[in-house]
NUVEX-431510 format. One line per 5 residues: number of its first residue (from 1); their letters; for each residue x, y, z of C-alpha. Coordinates in steps of 0.5 Angstrom, whole numbers, plus 2048, in hexadecimal, padded with zeros to 3 digits. Each point is the difference from the previous one (the first is absolute). Layout:
N
NUM = a = X,Y,Z | ...
END
This chain:
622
1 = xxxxx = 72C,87F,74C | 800,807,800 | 804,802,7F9 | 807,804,801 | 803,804,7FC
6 = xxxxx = 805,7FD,7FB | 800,7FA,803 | 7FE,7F9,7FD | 800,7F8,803 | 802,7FB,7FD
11 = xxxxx = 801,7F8,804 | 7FE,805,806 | 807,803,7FF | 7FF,808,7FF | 803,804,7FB
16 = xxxxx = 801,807,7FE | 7FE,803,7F9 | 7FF,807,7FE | 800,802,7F8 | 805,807,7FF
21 = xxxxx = 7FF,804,7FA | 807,804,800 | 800,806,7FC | 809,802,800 | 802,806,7FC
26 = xxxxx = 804,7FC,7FB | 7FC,7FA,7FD | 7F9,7FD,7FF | 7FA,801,806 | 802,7F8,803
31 = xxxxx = 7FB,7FB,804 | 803,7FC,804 | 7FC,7FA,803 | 805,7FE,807 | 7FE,7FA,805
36 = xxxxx = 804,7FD,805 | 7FE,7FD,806 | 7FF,801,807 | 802,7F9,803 | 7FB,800,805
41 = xxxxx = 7F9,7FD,801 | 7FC,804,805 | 7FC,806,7FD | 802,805,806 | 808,800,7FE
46 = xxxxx = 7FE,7FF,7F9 | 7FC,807,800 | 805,803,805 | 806,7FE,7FB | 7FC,802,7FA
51 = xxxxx = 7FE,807,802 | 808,800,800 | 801,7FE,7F9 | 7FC,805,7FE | 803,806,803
56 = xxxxx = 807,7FE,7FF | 7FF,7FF,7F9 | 7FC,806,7FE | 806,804,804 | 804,7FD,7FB
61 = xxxxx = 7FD,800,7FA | 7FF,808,803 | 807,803,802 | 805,7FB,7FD | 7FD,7FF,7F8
66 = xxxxx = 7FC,806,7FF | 803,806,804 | 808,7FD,7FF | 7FF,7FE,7F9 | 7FE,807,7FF
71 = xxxxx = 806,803,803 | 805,7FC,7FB | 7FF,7F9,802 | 7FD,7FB,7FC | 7FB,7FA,804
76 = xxxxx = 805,7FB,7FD | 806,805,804 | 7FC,802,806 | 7FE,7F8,802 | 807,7FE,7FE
81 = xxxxx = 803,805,806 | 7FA,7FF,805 | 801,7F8,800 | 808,801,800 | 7FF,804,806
86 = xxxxx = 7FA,7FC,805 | 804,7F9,7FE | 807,804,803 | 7FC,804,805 | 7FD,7F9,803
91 = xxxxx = 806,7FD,800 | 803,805,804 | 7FA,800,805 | 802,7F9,800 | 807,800,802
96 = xxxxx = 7FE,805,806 | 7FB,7FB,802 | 805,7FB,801 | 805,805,803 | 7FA,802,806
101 = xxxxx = 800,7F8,801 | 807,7FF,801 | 802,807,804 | 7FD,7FD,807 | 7FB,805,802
106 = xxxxx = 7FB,7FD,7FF | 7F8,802,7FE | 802,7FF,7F9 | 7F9,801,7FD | 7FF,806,804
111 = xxxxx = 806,803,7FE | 800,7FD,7F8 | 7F9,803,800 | 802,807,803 | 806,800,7FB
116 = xxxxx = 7FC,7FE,7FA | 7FB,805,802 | 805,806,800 | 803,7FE,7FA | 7FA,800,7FC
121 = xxxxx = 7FE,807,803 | 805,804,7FE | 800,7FC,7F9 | 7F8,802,7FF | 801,806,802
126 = xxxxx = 806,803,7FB | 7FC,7FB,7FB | 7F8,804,802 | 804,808,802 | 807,7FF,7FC
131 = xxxxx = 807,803,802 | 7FF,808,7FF | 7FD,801,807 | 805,7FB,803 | 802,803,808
136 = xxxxx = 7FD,806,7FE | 7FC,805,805 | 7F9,7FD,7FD | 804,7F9,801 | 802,800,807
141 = xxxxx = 7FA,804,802 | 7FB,7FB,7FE | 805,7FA,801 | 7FB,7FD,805 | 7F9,800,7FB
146 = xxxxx = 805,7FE,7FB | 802,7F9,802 | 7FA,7FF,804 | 800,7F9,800 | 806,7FF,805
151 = xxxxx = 800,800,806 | 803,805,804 | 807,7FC,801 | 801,7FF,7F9 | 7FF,807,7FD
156 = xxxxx = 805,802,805 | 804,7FB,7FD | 7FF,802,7F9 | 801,807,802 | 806,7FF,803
161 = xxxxx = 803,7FC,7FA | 7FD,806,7FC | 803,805,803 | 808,7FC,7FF | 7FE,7FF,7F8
166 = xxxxx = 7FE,808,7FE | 803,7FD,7F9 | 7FB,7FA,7FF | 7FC,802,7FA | 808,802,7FC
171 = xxxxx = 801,7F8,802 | 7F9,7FD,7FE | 802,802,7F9 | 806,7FE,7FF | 7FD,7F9,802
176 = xxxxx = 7FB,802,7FB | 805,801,7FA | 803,7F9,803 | 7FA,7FD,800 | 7FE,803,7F9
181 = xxxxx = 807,7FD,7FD | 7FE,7FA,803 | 7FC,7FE,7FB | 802,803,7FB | 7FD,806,7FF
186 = xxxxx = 803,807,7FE | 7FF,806,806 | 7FF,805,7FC | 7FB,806,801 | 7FB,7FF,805
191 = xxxxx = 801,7F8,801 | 804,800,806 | 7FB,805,804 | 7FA,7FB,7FD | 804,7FA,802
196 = xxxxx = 801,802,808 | 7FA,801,800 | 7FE,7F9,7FD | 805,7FD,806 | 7FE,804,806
201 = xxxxx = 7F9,7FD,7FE | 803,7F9,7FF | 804,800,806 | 7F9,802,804 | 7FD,7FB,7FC
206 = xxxxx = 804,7FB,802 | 800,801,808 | 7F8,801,800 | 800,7F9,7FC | 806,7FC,804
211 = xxxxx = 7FC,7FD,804 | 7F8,800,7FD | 7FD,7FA,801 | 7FD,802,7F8 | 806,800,7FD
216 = xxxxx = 806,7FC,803 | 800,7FD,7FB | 805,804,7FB | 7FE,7FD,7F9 | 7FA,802,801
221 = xxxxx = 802,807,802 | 805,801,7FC | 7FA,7FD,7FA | 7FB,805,801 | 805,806,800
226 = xxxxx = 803,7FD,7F9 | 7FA,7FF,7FD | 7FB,806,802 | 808,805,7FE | 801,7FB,7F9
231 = xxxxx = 7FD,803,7FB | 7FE,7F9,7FB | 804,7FD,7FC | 807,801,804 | 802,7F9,803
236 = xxxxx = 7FE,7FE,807 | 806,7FF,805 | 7FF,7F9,803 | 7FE,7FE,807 | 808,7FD,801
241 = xxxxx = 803,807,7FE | 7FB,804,804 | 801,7FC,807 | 807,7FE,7FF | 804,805,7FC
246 = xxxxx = 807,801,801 | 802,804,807 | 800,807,7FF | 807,802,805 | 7FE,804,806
251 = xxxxx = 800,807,800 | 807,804,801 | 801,803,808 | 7FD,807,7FE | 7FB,805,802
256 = xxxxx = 7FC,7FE,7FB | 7FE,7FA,803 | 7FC,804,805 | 7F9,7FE,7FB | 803,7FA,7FF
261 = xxxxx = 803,7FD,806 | 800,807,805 | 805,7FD,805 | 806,7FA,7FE | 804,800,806
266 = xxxxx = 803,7FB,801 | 801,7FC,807 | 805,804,804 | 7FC,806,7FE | 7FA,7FD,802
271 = xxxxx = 803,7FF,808 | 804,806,800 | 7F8,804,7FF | 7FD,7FC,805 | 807,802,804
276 = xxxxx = 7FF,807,800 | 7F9,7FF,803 | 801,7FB,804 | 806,806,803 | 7FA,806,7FF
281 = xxxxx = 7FE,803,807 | 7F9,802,800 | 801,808,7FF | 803,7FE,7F9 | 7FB,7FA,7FE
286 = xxxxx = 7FC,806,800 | 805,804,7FB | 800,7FA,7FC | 7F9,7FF,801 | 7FE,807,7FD
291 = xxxxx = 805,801,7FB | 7FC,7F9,7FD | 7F9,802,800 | 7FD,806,7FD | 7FB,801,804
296 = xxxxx = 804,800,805 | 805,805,7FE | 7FB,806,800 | 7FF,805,7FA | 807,803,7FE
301 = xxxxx = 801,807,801 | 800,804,7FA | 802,807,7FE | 7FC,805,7FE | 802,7FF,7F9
306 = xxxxx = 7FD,7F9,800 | 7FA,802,804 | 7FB,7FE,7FB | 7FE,7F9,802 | 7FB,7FC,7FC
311 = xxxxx = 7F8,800,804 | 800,7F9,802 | 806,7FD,804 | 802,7F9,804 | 7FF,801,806
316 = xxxxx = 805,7FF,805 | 802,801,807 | 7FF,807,804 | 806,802,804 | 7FD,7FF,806
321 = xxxxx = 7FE,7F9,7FE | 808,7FF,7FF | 803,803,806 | 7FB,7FB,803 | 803,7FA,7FC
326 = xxxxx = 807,802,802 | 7FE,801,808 | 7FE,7F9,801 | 807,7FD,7FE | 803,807,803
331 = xxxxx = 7FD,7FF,807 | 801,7F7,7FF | 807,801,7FE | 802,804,806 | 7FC,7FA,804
336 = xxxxx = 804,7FA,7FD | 806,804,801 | 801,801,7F9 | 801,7F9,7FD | 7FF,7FE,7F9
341 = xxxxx = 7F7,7FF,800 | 802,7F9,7FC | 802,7FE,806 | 7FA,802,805 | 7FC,7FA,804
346 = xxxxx = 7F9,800,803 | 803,803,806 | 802,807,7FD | 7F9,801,7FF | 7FE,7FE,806
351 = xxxxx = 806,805,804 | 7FE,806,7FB | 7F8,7FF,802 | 801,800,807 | 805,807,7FF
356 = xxxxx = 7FB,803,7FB | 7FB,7FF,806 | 804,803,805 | 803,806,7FC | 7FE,807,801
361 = xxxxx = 7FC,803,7FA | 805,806,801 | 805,7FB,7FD | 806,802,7FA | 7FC,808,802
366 = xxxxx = 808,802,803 | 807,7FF,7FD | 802,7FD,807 | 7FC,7F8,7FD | 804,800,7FA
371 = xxxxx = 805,7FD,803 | 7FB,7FB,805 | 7FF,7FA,7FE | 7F9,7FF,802 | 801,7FC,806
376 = xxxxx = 803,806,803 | 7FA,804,7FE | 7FB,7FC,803 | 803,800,807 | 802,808,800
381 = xxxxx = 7F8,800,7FF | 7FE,7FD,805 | 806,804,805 | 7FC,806,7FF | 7F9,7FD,800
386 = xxxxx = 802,7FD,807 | 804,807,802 | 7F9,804,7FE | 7FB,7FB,804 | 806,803,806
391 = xxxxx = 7FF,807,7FF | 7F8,800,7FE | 802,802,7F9 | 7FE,800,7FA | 803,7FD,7F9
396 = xxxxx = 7FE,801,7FA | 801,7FB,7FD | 7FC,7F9,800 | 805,7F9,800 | 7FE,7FA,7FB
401 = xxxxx = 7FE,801,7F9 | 7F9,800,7FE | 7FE,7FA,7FC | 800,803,7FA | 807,802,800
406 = xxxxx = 802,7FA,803 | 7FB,7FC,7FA | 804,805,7FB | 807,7FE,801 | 7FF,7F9,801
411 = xxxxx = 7FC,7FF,7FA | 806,803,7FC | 805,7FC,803 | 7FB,7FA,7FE | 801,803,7F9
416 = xxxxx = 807,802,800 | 802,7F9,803 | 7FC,7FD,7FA | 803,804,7FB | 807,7FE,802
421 = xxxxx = 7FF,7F9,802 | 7FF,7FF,7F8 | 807,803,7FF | 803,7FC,805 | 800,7FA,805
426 = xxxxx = 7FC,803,806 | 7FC,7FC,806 | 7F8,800,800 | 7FD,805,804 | 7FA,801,803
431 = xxxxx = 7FD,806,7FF | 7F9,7FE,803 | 801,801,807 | 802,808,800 | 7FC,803,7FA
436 = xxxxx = 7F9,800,803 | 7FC,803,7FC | 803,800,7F8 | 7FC,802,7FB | 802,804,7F9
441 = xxxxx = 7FD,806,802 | 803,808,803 | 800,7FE,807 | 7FD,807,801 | 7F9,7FC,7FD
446 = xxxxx = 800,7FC,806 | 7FF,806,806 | 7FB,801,803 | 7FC,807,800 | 800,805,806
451 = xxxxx = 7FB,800,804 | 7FC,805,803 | 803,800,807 | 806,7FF,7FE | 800,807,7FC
456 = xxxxx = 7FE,803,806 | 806,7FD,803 | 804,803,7FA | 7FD,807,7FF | 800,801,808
461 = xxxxx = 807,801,800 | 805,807,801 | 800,800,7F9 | 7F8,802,7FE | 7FE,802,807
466 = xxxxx = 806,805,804 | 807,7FF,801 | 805,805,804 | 806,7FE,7FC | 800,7FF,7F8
471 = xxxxx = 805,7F9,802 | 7FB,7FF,806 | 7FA,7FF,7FC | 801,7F8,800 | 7FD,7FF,805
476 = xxxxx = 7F8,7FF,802 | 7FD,807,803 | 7FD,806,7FE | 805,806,804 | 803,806,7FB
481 = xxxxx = 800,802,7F8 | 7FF,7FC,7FA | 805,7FF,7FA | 7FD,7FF,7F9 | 805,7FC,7FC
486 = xxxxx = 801,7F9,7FE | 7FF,7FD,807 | 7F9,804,800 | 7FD,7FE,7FA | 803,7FA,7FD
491 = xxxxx = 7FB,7FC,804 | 7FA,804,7FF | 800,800,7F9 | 802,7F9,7FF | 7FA,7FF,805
496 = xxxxx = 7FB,803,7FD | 802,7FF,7F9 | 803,7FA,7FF | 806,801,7FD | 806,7FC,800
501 = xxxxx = 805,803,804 | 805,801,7FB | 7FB,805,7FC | 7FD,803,806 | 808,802,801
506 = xxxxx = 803,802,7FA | 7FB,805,7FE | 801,806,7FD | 7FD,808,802 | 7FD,7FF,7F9
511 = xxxxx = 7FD,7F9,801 | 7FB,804,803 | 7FB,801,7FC | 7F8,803,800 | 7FB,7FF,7FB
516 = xxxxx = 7F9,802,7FE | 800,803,809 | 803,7F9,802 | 808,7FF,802 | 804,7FB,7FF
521 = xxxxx = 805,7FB,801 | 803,7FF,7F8 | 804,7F9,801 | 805,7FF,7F9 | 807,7FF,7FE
526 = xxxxx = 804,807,803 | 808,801,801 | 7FE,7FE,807 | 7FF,7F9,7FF | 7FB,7FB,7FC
531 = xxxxx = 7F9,7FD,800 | 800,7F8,801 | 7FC,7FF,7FA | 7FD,802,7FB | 7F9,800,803
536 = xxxxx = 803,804,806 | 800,807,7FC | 7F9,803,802 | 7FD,807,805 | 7FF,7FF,807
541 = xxxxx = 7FA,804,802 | 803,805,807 | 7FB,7FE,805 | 7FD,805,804 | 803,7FD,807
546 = xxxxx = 807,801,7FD | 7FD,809,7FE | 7FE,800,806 | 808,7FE,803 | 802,805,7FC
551 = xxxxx = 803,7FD,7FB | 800,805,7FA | 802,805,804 | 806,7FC,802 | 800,7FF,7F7
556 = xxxxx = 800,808,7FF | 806,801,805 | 803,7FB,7FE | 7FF,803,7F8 | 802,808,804
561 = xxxxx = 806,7FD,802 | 802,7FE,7F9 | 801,7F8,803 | 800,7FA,7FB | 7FD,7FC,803
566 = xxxxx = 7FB,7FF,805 | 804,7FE,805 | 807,802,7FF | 803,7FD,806 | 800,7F9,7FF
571 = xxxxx = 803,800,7F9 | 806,7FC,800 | 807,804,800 | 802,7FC,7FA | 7FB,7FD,7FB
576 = xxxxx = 7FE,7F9,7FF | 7FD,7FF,806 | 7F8,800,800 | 7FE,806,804 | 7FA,7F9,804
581 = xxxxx = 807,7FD,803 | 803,807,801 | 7F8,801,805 | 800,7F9,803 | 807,800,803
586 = xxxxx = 801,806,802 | 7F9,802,803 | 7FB,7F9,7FF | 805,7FC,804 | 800,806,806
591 = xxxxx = 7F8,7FF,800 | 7FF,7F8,7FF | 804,7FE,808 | 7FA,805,802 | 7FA,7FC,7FE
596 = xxxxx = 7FF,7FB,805 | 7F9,7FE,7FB | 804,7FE,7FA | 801,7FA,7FD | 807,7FD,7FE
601 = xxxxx = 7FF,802,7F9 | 7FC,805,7FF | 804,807,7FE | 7FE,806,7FB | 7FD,7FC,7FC
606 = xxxxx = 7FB,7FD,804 | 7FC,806,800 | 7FF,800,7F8 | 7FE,7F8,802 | 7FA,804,805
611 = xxxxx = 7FE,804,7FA | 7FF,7FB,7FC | 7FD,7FC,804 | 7FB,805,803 | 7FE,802,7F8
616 = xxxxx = 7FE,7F9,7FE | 7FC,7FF,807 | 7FC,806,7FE | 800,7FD,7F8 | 803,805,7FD
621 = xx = 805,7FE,7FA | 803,802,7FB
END
C-alpha cells in the first residue's frame, strides 16, 4: 500500500496522526501526539480526508495559537473562543438549513450550499484581509478577484448585502466583546480586535466543514481543534459537552449579522422581494440587474482629485457593452407591450424575433420611434420599401437585423431571464431557437474579412473617385472633387494598417510620428479615447500607399491649421461619446446600403480582420 502522510490503519479503518511541537510565547516548547479517526476504510477517501487534516490543523496551529497568542491571547484563551464560536456558527447554519427546508422553494441543497458558501467567503475574507480596507476603493475595485470562488450571482448578492451594512466591521467586534465575555475573558487591550479575528476564522471554518464528509462527525472535529489549540496539562472537554452544549440563542436582527447570517428576513419580506420582481418591467430588471452586479455597473467616473487609480483593476463592462445590455430590454419591452418580463411566455420571444427580422436597420435613428411600439416600426418600413420600389428609388437602409444583432439581444435576454427567474417565479423559456450562434466572444471576432472584390466595390465610390457635391459623394462614380476627411480616410488607413476603428478615429495631429526616416501611426492611451488592452500600445508603420494618397500632407495642414485632432469633424459635440460610433453613424451606415458585396456582419472592422488575415497567410507574426 502506498504509505500517506500522517495516516496509519488499524483493523482496516484509517486514522489520522500528526505529532505537534508547539512553540507559545508564554510556556514551555509542548508535543502533542493527536490521533483520530477517519471513520472510512477505503484508501482513496482516507487520503483525501487525511490531506484535509493536516492542513487545517497546521492553519490552526499557525494562525490561532502562535499569531493570537502573540497579540495577547493565550492557547487556553484563543481556543476557548474559536470552539465557542464554530459550535454556534454551526448552530446557526443548521437553523437556516432547516428554515430553506420549510420555505417551499425548493432546491434546498442548491441554495443551503449557495448560502454556506457566501457565508464562508466574507468571513475567511475579514479573517485572511482584515477590517481596515472594508468598501474601500481597493475593496470594490478588486471585489471580483477577491471572492473568486462565488459565482457571479452570489457576489452580486454578497455586494449588495455589503453595500447596506457599511458598519459591519464596528459590529463584528461588539460581537467579538460579546463573544469574549462569554467565556469569561477580559477584552482589554487588543483582545477584542484578536477575537474577531478568531470568530471570522471560526465561522469560515464551520461553513467550509458543515457538510464535509471528513468531519461530520463533531466530536472528533471539535477533539482535534482542543487538542492541537490546548497546551498539556489543561482538561480536556468531553465528547458530551463538545456535541452537545447548551444552545447558544440566535443573534439579534442587526446588521452585523451580515457575516453571520447575511439576510434574516422573515416570510412576508421574503414574498414582498419576490413581488417586486415579479412587477419589474424589462427596462428596470435591467437597472436593478446593474446596480447588483459590479462588473456590470462600469467604472465610476472620478474627479480629477481622485485620478490616480491603482495599475491593475477589475475589468468591468465598457459602455457600449451596457447600452447593448439595455437595448435588448428596451427594444423587448416595447415588443410586449411593456408588461412585466416575469410574465413573458414563449410566444413573446417568438413575436419579438419575427419584428427584429422585419425592422429597419435605421431604427430608434429619429425621435419620431420613441413613441412607436416596434410593430408600428416594422410596418412603416415596409410602406416605404414598398413606395420606393414604386418610384424606382433608392433606400438607405436594409429591413431585418444582421444575425449577430439578432443573436446579441436574445442572449441578453437569455441572461437577464436567467437572472430574474432566481429572484422570482417565472416561466421556463427556450432560449435555442433565436440564438444562432452564442459563443463567449465580441461579436466582432465572428466577421469575415474583406475580400479583394469587395474593396474595389468599396473604394470605387464617390468618396475616393470624384464627386460633384460634398453630400453626393455616397454614391458610385468618378464625376467632380474629392474631400479629404473623415470619410476619406478612415477606411484606407484601417485598411491598410489594421487598425481598430476606434484607433484609426480618434487620432491626434500628434499621433503622427516618424522615426529614423519611417512615419508613424502612434496608438496609446490620449485625451481622445483608450486603447483596448494593454498590449494595443505600439507604432504602426504609415505604409507607402497611404504617402502616396497624400496622408501626411493632409497631417501638416491639419498640424498649419492648429486642429487637435486629425479629423475634428467627427468629434462628438458633447464628450463621452467615442469618436468610432460618431464615424460608423454618421458616415459608415451612408456607405454600407451602397455595397451590393457585403456580407450581413461585416462592418469597419472586417478590414482589421482582412489584415490579419493576410499577414498570417504570408507568416508574418508578431
Amino acid at each position: 500500500m502506498p504509505a500517506i502522510e500522517n495516516v496509519t490503519r488499524r483493523s482496516a479503518v484509517y486514522w489520522w496522526r500528526r505529532r505537534l511541537r508547539l512553540a507559545p510565547a508564554s510556556a514551555k516548547p509542548i508535543t502533542v501526539v493527536t490521533m483520530v479517526s477517519l471513520l472510512t476504510k477505503d484508501q482513496p477517501v482516507a487520503r483525501r480526508r487525511a490531506v484535509a487534516m493536516t492542513g487545517r490543523s497546521e492553519t490552526v496551529r499557525m494562525s490561532l495559537y502562535e499569531k493570537i497568542e502573540r497579540d495577547g491571547l493565550t492557547a487556553d484563551q484563543a481556543s476557548a473562543i474559536f470552539q465557542e464560536e464554530m459550535i454556534r456558527y454551526r448552530n446557526m447554519l443548521a437553523y437556516q438549513h432547516q428554515s430553506i427546508q420549510q420555505d417551499g422553494e425548493g432546491h434546498v441543497a442548491e441554495r443551503f450550499a449557495q448560502m454556506r458558501a457566501t457565508y464562508g467567503a466574507v468571513n475567511r475574507d475579514f479573517a485572511d484581509n482584515g477590517f481596515t480596507d472594508f468598501l474601500g476603493i481597493d475593496y470594490v475595485g478588486g471585489f471580483d478577484s477577491r471572492f473568486a470562488d462565488l459565482d457571479d450571482d452570489a457576489r452580486g448578492h454578497l455586494y449588495a448585502m455589503l453595500g447596506r451594512t457599511p458598519e459591519l466591521p464596528e459590529h463584528l467586534l461588539k460581537e467579538a466583546r460579546d463573544l469574549l465575555r462569554r467565556v469569561g475573558i477580559d477584552d482589554s487591550g487588543d483582545r477584542s480586535e484578536a477575537a474577531r479575528q478568531i470568530m471570522c476564522q471560526a465561522r469560515a471554518a464551520a461553513a467550509a466543514s458543515y457538510a464535509d464528509p471528513a468531519l461530520q462527525d463533531m466530536a472528533n472535529r471539535m477533539a482535534v481543534a482542543a487538542t492541537i489549540m490546548r497546551p498539556l496539562g489543561a482538561a480536556a472537554p468531553s465528547p458530551a459537552q463538545i456535541v452537545a452544549p447548551t444552545p447558544a440563542p440566535m443573534f439579534a436582527q442587526t446588521a452585523a449579522n451580515v457575516a453571520a447570517d447575511p439576510e434574516q428576513w422573515d416570510e412576508e419580506d421574503e414574498k414582498a422581494e419576490r413581488q417586486r420582481y415579479a412587477r419589474m418591467s424589462p427596462l428596470e430588471v435591467v437597472e436593478a440587474y446593474m446596480s447588483l452586479k459590479p462588473k456590470a455597473r462600469g467604472r465610476a467616473t472620478t474627479t480629477q482629485a481622485a485620478a490616480n487609480k491603482p495599475k491593475s483593476q477589475a475589468k468591468t463592462w465598457a459602455d457600449s457593452q451596457r447600452r447593448q445590455f439595455k437595448a435588448a430590454a428596451f427594444l423587448f419591452g416595447k415588443s410586449n407591450g411593456g408588461k412585466p418580463l416575469a410574465r413573458t411566455r414563449q410566444e413573446d420571444l417568438n413575436r419579438f424575433y419575427d419584428q427584429l427580422n422585419r425592422m429597419p436597420s435605421t431604427h430608434h435613428k429619429s425621435v419620431r420611434h420613441e413613441p412607436m411600439n416596434i410593430e408600428d416600426i416594422c410596418l412603416e418600413a415596409a410602406d416605404r420599401v414598398e413606395e420606393a420600389e414604386k418610384r424606382a428609388e433608392a433606400i438607405n437602409f436594409t429591413i431585418g437585423l444582421d444575425v449577430g444583432t439578432i443573436n446579441r439581444h436574445f442572449a441578453n435576454l437569455k441572461k437577464l431571464s436567467t437572472w430574474l427567474a432566481s429572484k422570482t417565479k417565472m416561466r421556463v423559456l427556450d432560449f435555442s431557437d433565436y440564438i444562432l450562434v452564442e459563443e463567449e466572444r465580441d461579436e466582432r471576432t465572428e466577421r469575415d474579412p474583406y475580400t479583394i472584390q469587395q474593396g474595389q466595390e468599396l473604394f470605387a465610390l464617390g468618396i475616393w473617385t470624384g464627386s460633384p457635391t460634398l453630400d453626393g459623394r455616397f454614391t458610385k462614380g468618378s464625376d467632380g472633387r474629392i474631400w479629404h476627411d473623415a470619410a476619406y480616410w478612415i477606411m484606407p488607413i484601417v485598411w491598410y494598417s489594421g487598425m481598430r476603428r476606434e484607433e484609426a478615429c480618434k487620432l491626434l495631429v500628434e499621433d503622427i510620428g516618424e522615426e529614423d526616416g519611417v512615419p508613424y501611426f502612434d496608438i496609446r492611451n490620449t485625451r481622445a479615447g483608450r486603447v483596448k488592452t494593454a498590449k494595443s500600445t505600439r507604432k504602426v508603420p504609415i505604409c507607402a500607399e497611404l504617402r502616396r494618397l497624400g496622408l501626411l500632407d493632409y497631417v501638416a495642414a491639419m498640424r498649419a491649421a492648429g486642429e487637435e485632432y486629425l479629423f475634428p469633424e467627427i468629434v462628438p459635440g458633447k464628450g463621452g461619446r467615442p469618436l468610432g460610433d460618431v464615424f460608423f453613424n454618421t458616415i459608415w451606415l451612408k456607405i454600407k446600403p451602397l455595397l451590393l458585396l457585403i456580407k450581413p456582419g461585416q462592418a469597419v472592422h472586417s478590414g482589421r480582420h482582412m489584415v490579419s488575415t493576410e499577414l498570417k497567410a504570408l507568416q508574418t507574426f508578431e
